[in-house]
C-alpha positions in Angstrom: -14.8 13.2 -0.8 -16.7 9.8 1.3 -19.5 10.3 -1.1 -17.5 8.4 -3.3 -15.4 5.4 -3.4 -11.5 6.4 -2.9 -9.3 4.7 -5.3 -5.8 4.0 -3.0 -2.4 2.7 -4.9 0.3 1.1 -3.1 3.7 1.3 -4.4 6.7 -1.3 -4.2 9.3 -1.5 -6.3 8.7 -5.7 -6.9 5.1 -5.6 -6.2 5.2 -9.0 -4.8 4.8 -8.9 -1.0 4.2 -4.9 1.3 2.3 -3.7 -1.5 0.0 -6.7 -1.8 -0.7 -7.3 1.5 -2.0 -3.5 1.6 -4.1 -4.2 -1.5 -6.1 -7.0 0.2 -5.8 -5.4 3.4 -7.4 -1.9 2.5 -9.8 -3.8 0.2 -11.1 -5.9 3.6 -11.6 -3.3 6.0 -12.1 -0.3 4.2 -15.7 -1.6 4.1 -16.9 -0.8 0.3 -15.4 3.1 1.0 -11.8 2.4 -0.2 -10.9 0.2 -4.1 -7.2 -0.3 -3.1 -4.8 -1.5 -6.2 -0.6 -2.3 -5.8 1.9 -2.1 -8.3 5.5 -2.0 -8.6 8.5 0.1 -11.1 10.1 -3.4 -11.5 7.4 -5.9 -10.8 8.5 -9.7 -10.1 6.1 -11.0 -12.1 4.7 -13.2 -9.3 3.4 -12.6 -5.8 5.0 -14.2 -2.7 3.6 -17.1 -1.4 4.2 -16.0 2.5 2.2 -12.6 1.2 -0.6 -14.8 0.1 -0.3 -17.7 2.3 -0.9 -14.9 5.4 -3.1 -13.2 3.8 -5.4 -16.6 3.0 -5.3 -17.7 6.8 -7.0 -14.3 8.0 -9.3 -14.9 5.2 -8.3 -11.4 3.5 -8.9 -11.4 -0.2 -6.3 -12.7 -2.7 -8.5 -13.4 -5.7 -6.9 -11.2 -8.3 -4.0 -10.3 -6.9 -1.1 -10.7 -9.4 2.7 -8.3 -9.6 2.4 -6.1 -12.1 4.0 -2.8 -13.4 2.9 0.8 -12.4 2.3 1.6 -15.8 -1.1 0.5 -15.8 -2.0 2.8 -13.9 -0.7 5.7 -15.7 -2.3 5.6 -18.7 -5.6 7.4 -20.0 -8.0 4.6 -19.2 -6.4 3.8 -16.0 -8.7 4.0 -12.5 -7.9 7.4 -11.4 -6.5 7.6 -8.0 -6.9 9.2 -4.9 -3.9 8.2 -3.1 -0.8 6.9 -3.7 1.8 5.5 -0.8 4.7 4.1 -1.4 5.6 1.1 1.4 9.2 0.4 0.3 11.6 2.7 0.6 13.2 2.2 -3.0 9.8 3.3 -4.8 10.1 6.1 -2.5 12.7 6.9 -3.6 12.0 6.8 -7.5 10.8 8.8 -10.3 7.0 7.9 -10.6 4.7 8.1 -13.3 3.1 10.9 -13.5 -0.7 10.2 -12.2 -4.2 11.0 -13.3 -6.1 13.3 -11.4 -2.9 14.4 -9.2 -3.4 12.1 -6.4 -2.9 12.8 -2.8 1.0 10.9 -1.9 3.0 10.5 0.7 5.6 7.2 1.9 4.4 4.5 4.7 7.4 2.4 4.5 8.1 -0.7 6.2 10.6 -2.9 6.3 10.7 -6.0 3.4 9.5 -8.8 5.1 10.5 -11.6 2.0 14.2 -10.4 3.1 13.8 -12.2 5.9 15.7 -15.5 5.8 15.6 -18.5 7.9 12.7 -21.2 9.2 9.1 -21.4 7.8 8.1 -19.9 11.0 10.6 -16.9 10.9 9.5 -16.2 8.0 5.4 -16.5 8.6 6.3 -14.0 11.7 7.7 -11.3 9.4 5.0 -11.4 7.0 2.6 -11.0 9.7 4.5 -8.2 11.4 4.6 -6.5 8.3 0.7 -7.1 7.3 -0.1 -5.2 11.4 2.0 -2.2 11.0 0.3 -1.9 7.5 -2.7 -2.4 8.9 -2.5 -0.4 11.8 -1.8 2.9 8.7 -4.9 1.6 7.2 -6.9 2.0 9.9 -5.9 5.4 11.0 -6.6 6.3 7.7 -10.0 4.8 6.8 -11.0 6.6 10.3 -10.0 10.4 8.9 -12.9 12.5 8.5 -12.5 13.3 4.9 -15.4 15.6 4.4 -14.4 17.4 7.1 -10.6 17.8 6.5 -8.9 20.4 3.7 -6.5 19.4 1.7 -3.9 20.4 3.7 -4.6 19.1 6.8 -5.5 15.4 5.0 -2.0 15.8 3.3 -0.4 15.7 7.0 -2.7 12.8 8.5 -1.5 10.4 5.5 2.2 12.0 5.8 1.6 11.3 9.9 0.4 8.1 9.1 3.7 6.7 7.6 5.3 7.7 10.8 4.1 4.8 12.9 5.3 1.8 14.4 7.3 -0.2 12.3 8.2 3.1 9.6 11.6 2.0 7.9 14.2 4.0 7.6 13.2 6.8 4.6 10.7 9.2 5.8 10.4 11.3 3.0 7.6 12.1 0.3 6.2 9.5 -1.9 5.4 9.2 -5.5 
């Protein structure tokens, strides 16, 4: 399976803020290994400027980044995915499109940092909180040994995975 670039799909139900920062996250320091995509059931249509805004003074990618549905990546010339984790507990927690090449899925939810209300600064802090415990998931998982790890046991190191520091209140199975 590392022969290859993984394709990785990050689900939230507006894809506007947890799921993007993944994207650009995964897409910085998987290294080339990892193509990571984010989509949404009910997409916004926009992305949030405090996603982007964080994301532009790390100097993580944002080129390209847009909110857009899940459905494009459920049809027959659709990127077929590896993975598929859902980060907000409400895509968790819906019927998903049914995926090419039956992914590997499980739920790293986190709490929605746009929720947050009050100052500029309040706000900056929750975006940032929520961008570490995402990438803290995404670097225990670029660091499995896939080729050396079945199917079963990579199935409970993403599962694991979602169980870290900052995991919101579902803890279920994803997708």
């Amino acid at each position: 399976m590392s022969d290859r670039i993984l394709n990785v799909l990050f689900l939230c139900t507006g894809n506007s803020a947890r799921s993007i920062l993944a994207e650009s996250a995964l897409n910085k320091l998987g290294d080339g290994r990892f193509r990571a995509f984010s989509a949404g059931s009910f997409p916004k249509g926009a992305v949030n400027p405090d996603a982007i805004a964080v994301l532009e003074r790390i100097e993580y990618p944002t080129e390209g980044l847009r909110s857009k549905s899940w459905e494009e990546f459920s049809g027959a010339d659709a990127p077929v995915m590896d993975f598929v984790f859902t980060v907000c507990d409400d895509a968790a927690g819906e019927t998903c499109p049914v995926w090419l090449g039956h992914p590997m899925t499980a739920h790293w939810g986190i709490e929605d940092p746009s929720h947050v209300q009050g100052t500029p600064v309040e706000r900056e802090r929750a975006f940032v909180m929520a961008l570490r415990y995402l990438e803290n998931r995404i670097k225990l998982f670029i660091a499995l040994p896939f080729d050396r790890l079945d199917a079963l046991a990579l199935r409970a190191h993403v599962h694991e995975i979602g169980q870290g520091e900052g995991a919101s209140s579902r803890h279920g199975d994803a997708a």
